[in-house]
ZAPA-905404 format. One record per residue (C-alpha): chain; residue number from 0; residue in three letters; z negated, y, x. Coordinates in Angstrom, 3 decimals. Each point is the difference from the previous one (the first is absolute). Layout:
BEGIN
- cadena	num	residuo	up	north	east
- A	NUM	Ala	Z	Y	X
...
//
This chain:
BEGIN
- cadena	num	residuo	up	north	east
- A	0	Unk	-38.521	2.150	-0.198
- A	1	Unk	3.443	-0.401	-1.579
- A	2	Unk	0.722	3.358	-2.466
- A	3	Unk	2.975	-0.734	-2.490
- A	4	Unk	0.344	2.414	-3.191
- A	5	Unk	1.660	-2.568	-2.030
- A	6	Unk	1.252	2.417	-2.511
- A	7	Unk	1.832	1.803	2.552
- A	8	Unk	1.596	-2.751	1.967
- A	9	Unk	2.927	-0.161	-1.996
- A	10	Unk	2.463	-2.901	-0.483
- A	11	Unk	-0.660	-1.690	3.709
- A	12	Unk	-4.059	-0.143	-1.815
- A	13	Unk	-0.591	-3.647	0.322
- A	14	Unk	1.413	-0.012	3.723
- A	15	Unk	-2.585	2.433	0.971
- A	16	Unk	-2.764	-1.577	-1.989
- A	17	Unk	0.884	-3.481	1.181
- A	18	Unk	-0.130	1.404	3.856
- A	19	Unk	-3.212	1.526	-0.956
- A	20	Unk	-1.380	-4.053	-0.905
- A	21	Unk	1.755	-1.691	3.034
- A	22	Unk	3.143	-0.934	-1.636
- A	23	Unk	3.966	1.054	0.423
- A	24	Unk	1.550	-0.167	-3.392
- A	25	Unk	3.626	1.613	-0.294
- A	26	Unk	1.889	0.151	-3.940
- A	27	Unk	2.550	-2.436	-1.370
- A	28	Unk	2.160	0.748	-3.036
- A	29	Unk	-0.805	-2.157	-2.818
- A	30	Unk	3.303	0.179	-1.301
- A	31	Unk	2.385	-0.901	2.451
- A	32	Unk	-2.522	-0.816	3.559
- A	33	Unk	0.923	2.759	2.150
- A	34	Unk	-2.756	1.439	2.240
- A	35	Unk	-0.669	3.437	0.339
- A	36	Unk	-1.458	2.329	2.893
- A	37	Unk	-0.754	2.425	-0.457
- A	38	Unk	-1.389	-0.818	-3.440
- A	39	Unk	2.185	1.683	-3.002
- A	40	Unk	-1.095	-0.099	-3.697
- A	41	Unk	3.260	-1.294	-1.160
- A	42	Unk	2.419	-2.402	1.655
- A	43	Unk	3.289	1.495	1.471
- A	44	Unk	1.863	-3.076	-0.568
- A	45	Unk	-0.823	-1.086	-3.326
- A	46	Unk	-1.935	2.638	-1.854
- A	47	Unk	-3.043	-1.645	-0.513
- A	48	Unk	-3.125	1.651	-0.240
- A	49	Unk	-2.317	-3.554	0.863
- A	50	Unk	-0.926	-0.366	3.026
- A	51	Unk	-2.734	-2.685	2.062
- A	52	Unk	-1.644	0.266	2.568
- A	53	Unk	0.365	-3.020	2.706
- A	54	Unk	-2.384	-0.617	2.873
- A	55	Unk	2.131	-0.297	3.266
- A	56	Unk	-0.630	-0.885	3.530
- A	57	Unk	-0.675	2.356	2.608
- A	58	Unk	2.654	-1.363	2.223
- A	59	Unk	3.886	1.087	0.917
- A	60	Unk	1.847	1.131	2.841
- A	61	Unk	0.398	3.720	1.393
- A	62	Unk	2.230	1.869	-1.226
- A	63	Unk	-0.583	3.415	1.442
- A	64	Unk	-2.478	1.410	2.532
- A	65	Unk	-1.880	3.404	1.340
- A	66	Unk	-2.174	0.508	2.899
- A	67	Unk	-1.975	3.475	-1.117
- A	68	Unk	-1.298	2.344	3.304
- A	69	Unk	-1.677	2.950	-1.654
- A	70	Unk	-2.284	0.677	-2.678
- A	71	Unk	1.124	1.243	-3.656
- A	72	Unk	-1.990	0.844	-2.839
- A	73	Unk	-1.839	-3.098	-1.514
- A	74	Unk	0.099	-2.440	2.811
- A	75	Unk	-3.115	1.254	1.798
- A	76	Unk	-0.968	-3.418	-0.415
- A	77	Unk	2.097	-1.885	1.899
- A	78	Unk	0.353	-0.012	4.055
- A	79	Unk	3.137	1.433	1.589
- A	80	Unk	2.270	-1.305	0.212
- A	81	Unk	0.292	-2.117	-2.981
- A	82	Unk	2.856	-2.208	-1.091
- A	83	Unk	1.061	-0.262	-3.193
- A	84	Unk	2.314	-3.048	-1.227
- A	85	Unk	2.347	0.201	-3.058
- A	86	Unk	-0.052	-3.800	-0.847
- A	87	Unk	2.521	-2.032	-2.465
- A	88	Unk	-2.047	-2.452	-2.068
- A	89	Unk	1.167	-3.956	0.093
- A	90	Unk	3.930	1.124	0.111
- A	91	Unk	-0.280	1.848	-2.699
- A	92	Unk	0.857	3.577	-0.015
- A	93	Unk	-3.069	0.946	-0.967
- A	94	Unk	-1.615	2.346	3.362
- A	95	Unk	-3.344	1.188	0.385
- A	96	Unk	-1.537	2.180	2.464
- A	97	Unk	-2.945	-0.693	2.300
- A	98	Unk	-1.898	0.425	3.502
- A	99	Unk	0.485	-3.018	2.519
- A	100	Unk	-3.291	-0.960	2.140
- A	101	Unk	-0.364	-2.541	2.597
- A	102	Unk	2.707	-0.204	2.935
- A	103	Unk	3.133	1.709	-0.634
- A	104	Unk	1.661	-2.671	2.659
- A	105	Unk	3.386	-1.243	-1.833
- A	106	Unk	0.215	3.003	-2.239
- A	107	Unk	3.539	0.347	-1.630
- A	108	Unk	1.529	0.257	-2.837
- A	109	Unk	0.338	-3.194	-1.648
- A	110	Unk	-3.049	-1.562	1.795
- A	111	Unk	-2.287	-2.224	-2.580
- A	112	Unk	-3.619	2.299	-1.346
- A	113	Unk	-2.390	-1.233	-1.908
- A	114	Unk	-2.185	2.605	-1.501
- A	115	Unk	-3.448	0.217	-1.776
- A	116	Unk	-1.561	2.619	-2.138
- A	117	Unk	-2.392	3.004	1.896
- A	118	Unk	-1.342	3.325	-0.627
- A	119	Unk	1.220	3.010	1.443
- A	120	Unk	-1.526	3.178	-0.101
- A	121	Unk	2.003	3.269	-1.252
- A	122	Unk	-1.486	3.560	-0.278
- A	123	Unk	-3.480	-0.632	-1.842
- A	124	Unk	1.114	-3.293	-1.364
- A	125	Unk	0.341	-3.760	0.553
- A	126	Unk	3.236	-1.240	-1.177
- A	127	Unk	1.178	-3.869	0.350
- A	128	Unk	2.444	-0.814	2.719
- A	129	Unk	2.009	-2.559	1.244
- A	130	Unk	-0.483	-1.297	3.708
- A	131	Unk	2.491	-2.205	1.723
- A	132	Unk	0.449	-2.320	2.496
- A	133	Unk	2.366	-1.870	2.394
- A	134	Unk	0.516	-3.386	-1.258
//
């Protein structure tokens, strides 16, 4: 079972809440478009304090990548090793983290992912997570 405190989720909120239903939404700036991640109350370019929330694909290219060997606090859920993927959205320079599954043949930065929404156990909790995979 998914646990979000929505009062204490702070201005990324409706990503964490949308995770928690199946969906990826990220914030848009109703006054002038921009997108912003991580989510920010008011808009760095033009002040505005408006803000949607869009649904997006779970789809984008690797930007970044870690293979993890040993255990750390929290991740007593996952086997080792475990590789995590930092992953730019549609071209946009919006990145989100997540664990790959499948094959890791063709891994590189750049390659094509397409992701979907999991769970992930962390200390006494079930957070949601993103999963991705080799296109």
């Amino acid at each position: 079972m998914v646990q979000l405190v929505t009062g204490q989720l702070g201005a990324e909120g409706p990503y964490w809440e949308g995770l928690a239903v199946g969906q990826l939404v990220l914030p848009r700036c109703k006054g002038c478009g921009a997108w912003h991640w991580p989510a920010v109350w008011r808009c760095g370019q033009c002040g505005s304090w408006e803000h949607e929330w869009v649904e997006q694909q779970l789809a984008g290219t690797i930007f970044s990548w870690n293979r993890t060997h040993l255990r750390f606090a929290g991740t007593e859920g996952l086997p080792v090793p475990f590789t995590t993927l930092l992953v730019e959205l549609g071209g946009s320079a919006i990145r989100l983290l997540g664990l790959i599954e499948g094959s890791e043949e063709g891994l590189r930065i750049g390659a094509a992912v397409t992701g979907r929404i999991d769970r992930t156990a962390y200390q006494d909790t079930t957070i949601p997570s993103i999963r991705w995979t080799l296109a």
